[in-house]
C-alpha positions as CSV (number, residue, x, y, z in Angstrom):
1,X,-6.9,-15.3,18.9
2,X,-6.1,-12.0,20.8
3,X,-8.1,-9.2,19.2
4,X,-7.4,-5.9,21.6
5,X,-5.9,-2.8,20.2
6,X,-3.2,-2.6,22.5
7,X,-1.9,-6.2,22.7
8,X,2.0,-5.8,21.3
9,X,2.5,-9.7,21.4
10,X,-0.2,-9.9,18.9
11,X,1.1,-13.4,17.4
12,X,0.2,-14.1,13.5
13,X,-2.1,-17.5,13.6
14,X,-0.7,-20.7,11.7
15,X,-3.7,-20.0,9.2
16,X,-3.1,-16.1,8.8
17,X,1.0,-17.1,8.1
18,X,-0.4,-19.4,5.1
19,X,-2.9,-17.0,3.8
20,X,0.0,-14.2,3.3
21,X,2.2,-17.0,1.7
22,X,-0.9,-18.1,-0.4
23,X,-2.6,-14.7,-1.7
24,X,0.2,-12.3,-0.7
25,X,-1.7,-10.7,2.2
26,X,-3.1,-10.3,5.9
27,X,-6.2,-8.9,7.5
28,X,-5.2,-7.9,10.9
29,X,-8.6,-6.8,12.7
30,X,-8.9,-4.3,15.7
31,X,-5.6,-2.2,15.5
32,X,-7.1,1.2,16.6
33,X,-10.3,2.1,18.3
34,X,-12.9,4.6,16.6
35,X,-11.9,7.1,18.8
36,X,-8.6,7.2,17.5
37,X,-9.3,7.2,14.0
38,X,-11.6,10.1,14.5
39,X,-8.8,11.9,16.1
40,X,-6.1,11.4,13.9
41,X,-8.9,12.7,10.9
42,X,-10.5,15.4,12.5
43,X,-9.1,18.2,10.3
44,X,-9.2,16.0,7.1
45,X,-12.4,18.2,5.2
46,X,-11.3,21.4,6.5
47,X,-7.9,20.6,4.9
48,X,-10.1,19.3,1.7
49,X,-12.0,22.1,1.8
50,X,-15.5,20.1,1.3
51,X,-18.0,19.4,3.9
52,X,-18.5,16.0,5.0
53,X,-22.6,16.4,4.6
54,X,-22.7,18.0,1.2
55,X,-21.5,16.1,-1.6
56,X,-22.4,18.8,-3.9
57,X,-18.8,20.0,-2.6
58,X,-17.3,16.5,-2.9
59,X,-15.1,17.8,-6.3
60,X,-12.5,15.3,-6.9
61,X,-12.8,11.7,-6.7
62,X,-10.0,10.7,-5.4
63,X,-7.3,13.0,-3.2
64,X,-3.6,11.7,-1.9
65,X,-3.2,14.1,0.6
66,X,0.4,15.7,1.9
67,X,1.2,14.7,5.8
68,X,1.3,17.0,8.4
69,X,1.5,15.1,11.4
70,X,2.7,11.1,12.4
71,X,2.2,8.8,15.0
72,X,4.7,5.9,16.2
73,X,3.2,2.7,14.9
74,X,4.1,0.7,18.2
75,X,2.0,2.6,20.3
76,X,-0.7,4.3,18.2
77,X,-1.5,0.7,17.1
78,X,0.7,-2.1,18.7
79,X,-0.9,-5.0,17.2
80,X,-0.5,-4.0,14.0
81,X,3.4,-3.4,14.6
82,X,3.7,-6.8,15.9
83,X,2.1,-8.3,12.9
84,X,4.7,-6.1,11.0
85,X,7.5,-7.0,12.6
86,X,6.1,-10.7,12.2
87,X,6.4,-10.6,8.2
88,X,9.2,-8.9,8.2
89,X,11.5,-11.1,10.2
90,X,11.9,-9.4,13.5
91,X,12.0,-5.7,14.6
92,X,15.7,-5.1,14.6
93,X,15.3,-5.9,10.9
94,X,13.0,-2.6,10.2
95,X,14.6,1.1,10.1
96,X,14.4,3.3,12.6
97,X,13.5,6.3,9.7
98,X,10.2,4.0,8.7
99,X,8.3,3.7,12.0
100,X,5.1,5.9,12.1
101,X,2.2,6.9,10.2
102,X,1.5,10.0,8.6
103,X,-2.2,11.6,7.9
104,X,-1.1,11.7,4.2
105,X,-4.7,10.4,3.9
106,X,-6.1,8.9,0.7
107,X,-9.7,9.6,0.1
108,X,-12.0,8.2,-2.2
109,X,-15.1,10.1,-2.1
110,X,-16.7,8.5,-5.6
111,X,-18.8,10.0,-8.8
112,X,-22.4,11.5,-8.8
113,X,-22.9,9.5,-12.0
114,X,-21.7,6.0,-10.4
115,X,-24.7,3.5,-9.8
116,X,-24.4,2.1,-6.4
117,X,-26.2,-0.5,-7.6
118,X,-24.4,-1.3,-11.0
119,X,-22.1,-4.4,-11.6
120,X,-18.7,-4.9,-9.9
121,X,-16.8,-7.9,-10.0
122,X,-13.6,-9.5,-11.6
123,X,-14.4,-7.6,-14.7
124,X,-15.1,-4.8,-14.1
125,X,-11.9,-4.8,-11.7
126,X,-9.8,-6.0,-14.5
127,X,-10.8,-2.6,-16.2
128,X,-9.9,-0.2,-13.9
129,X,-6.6,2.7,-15.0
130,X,-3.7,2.8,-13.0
131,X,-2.7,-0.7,-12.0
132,X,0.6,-0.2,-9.8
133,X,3.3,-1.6,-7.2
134,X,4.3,1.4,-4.6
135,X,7.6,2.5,-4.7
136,X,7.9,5.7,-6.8
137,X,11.0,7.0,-4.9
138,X,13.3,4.4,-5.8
139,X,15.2,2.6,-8.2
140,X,14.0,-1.2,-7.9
141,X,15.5,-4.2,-7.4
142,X,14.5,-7.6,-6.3
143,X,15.8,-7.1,-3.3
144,X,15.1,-3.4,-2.2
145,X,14.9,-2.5,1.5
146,X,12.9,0.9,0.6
147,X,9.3,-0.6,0.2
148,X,9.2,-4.0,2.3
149,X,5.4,-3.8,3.0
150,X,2.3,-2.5,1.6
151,X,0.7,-1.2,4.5
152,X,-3.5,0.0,4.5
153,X,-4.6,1.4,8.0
154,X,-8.3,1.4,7.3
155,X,-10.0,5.3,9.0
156,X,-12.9,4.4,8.1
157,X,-15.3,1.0,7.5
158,X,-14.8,0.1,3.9
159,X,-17.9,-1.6,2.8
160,X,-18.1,-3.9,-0.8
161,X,-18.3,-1.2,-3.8
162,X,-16.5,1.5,-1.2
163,X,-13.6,2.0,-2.9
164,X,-11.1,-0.4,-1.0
165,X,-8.3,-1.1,-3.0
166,X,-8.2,-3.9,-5.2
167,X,-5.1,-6.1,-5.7
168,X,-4.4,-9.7,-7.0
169,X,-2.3,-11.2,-6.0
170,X,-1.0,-13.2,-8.7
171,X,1.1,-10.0,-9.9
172,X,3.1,-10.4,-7.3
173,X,5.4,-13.5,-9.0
174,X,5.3,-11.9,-12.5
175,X,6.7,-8.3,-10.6
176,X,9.1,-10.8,-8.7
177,X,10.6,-12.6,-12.0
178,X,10.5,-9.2,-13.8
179,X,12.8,-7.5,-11.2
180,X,14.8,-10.9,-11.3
181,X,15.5,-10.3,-14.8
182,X,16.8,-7.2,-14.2
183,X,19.5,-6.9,-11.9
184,X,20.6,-3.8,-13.4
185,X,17.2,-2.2,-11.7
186,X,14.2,-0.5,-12.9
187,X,12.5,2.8,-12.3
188,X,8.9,2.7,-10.5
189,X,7.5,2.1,-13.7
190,X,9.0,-0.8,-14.1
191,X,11.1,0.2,-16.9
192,X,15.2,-1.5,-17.1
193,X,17.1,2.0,-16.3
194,X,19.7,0.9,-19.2
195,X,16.2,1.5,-21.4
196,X,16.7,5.0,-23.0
197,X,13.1,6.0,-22.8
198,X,13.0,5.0,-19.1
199,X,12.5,8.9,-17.7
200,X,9.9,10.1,-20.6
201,X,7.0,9.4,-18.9
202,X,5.6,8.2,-15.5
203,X,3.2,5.2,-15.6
204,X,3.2,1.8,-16.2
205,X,0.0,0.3,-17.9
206,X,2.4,-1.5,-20.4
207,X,3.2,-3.4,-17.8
208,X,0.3,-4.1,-14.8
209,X,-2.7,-2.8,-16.4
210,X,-1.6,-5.4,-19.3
211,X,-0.9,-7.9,-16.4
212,X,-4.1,-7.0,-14.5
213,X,-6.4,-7.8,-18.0
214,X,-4.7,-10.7,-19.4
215,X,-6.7,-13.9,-17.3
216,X,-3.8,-15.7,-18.7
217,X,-1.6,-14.1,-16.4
218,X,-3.9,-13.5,-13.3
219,X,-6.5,-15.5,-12.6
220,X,-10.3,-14.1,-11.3
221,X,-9.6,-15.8,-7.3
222,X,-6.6,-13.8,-7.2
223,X,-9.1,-10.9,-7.1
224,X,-9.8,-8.9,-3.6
225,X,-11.4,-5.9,-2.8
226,X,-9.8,-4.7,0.7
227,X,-12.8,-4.0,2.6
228,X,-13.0,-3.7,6.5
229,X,-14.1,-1.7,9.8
230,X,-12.2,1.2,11.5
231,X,-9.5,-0.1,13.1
232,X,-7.9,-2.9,10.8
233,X,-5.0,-2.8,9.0
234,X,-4.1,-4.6,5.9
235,X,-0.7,-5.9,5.4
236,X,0.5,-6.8,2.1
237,X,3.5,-7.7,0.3
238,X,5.8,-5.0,-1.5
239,X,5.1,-6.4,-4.6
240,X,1.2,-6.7,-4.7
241,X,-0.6,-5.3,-8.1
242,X,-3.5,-2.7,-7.0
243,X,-5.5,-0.1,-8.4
244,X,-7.5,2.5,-6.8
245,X,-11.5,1.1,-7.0
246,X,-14.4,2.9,-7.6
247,X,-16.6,4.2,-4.8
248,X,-19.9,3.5,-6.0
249,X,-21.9,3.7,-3.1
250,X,-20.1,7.4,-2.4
251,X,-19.2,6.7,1.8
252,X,-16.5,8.8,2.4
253,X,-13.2,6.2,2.3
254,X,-9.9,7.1,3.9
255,X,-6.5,5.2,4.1
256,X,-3.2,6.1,4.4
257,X,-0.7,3.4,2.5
258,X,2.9,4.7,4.8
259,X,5.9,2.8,3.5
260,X,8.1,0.5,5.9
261,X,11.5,-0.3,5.1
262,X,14.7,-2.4,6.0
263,X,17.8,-1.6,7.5
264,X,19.5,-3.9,5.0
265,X,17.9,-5.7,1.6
266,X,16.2,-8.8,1.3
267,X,18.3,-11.6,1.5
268,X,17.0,-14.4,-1.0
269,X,20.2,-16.6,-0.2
270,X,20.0,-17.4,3.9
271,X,22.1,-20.4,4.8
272,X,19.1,-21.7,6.9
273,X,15.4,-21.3,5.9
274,X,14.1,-20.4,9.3
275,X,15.4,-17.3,9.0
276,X,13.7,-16.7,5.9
277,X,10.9,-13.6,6.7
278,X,7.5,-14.4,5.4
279,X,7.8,-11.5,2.9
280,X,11.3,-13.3,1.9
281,X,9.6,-16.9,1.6
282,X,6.3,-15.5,-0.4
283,X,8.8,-14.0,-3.1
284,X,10.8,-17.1,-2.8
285,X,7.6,-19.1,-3.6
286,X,6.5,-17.1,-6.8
287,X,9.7,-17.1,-8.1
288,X,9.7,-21.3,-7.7
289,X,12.6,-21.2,-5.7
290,X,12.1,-21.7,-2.7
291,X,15.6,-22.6,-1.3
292,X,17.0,-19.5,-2.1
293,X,18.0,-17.6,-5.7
294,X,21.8,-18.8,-5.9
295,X,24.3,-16.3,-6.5
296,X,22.0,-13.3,-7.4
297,X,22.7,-9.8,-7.2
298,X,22.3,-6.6,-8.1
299,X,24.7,-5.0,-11.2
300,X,23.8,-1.7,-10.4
301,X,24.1,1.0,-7.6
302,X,20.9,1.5,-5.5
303,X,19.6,5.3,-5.3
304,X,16.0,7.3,-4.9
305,X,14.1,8.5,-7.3
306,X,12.1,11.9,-7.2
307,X,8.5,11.7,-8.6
308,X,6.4,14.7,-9.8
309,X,4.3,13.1,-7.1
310,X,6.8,15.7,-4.4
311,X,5.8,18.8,-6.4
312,X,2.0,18.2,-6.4
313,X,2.1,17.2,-2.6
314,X,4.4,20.6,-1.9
315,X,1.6,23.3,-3.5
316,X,-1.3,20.7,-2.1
317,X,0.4,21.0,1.2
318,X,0.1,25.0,0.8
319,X,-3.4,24.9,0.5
320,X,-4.5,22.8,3.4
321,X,-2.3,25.1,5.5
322,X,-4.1,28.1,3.7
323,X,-7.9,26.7,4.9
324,X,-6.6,24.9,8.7
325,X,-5.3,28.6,9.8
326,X,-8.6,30.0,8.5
327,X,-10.5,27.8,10.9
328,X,-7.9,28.7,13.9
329,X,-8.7,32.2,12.8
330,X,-12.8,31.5,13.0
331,X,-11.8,29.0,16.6
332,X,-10.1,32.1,18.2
């Protein structure tokens, strides 16, 4: 299997195709060097304003940072984009507007009081707040173009208990059939937009965090931890149920999660199964329809959605500006 950073005919193994059709997503190893990653993240503490040696000044747990500067997928990390391209059935299928990666890093910097040593498994996953699909700037549909992968470029090695994301996987057909109930669309929080409570609050543990507890509904192998080296890049479909871990061993963990999106939506009715993507055939396959969904479609018109997400990110954004021209000021 080719494994350099730079190889864009990167092709998905027989075995890696089955694994995303089985458990909803892909490993793909070796998509950056070190070197790069410590380029693209070389201002991340000054613009947290910690220190990467003292964790006495390591004041929030987790951080979702504002982007400042991108890079173009297909040549910061070609492999990856193949792979991408892969899943999604061919490059002319992705939109021009959805191509790069921001340093919008997340970090997960951990607790004082965690144990590195204490439990974590299935149960204590089960437990964790804020169980999710992405997508908080649209209105949802089965089909929706905006969010066609879940995307995790790894900046750092993510070790067991180092906060990788956890996700199972068997969310993904109970999201699928939920969104195929309602062609009339639902906000990012799941919620049918003909509900009238729909815009009182933002959050969803009604929905996943039940999901994410109930064994009935997802079972304890359908339970990862995304763990890796520098470099890889996870790959995941749009409709995987995650939660932010905890980082009890307290390594410094940093992703970025950028959208990629369609030119056109999903198409769950194709007059010949070969051109099925594999994103296309995995929701196909949850949904137990894997010949196609008939004469489904949407009832309502598709449009964004603004998130209070925006206005935290705006005044965050402020901030990091504040402390990167003080260190230009100390660098002069």
């Amino acid at each position: 299997m080719p494994s350099s950073t730079s190889n864009p005919n990167y092709e998905l193994s027989s075995a890696e195709k089955e694994h995303f059709l089985t458990h909803g997503f892909v490993t793909i190893p070796s998509c950056f060097t070190r070197e790069q990653a410590s380029d693209f993240t070389s201002k991340v503490w000054t613009r947290l304003g910690f220190s990467p040696t003292d964790k006495s000044t390591w004041t929030a747990e987790r951080t979702n940072m504002p982007s400042h500067n991108s890079v173009q997928v297909s040549e910061f990390a070609p492999k990856a984009w193949s792979a991408m391209c892969q899943l999604l059935g061919g490059e002319e299928r992705i939109s021009e507007d959805m191509r790069s990666w921001g340093d919008g890093f997340i970090v997960n910097l951990g607790k004082e009081e965690y144990d590195p040593e204490g439990e974590w498994g299935v149960k204590e996953m089960r437990q964790l707040p804020q169980w999710h699909n992405d997508g908080d700037f649209f209105v949802h549909f089965l089909d929706s173009p905006e969010q066609a992968l879940l995307v995790i470029p790894l900046w750092c090695d993510i070790p067991k208990k180092g906060g990788g994301t956890v996700i199972s996987g068997d969310g993904i057909k109970h999201i699928a059939k939920h969104l195929y109930d309602h062609p009339e669309g639902v906000t990012p929080w799941m919620k049918s937009v003909n509900d009238p409570t729909h815009a009182q609050s933002e959050g969803g543990d009604y929905f996943w965090g039940a999901m994410a507890r109930d064994p009935s509904l997802t079972r304890d192998e359908s339970f990862f931890e995304m763990t890796g080296e520098v470099g890889d890049v996870v790959l995941l479909h749009p409709f995987m149920l995650h939660a932010a871990s905890k980082n009890l061993i307290r390594h410094a963990r940093i992703i970025t999660n950028p959208p990629v999106s369609l030119k056109e939506p999903f198409c769950f009715n194709r007059e010949r199964n070969e051109d099925y993507s594999l994103v296309e055939l995995k929701t196909l396959r949850d949904l137990g329809m894997p010949d196609g969904i008939g004469d489904w479609k949407i009832t309502n018109e598709r449009r964004g959605w603004t998130p209070n997400r925006v206005r935290r990110m705006e005044e965050m954004k402020r901030k990091e500006l504040e402390r990167l021209r003080g260190l230009q000021a100390l660098e002069a």
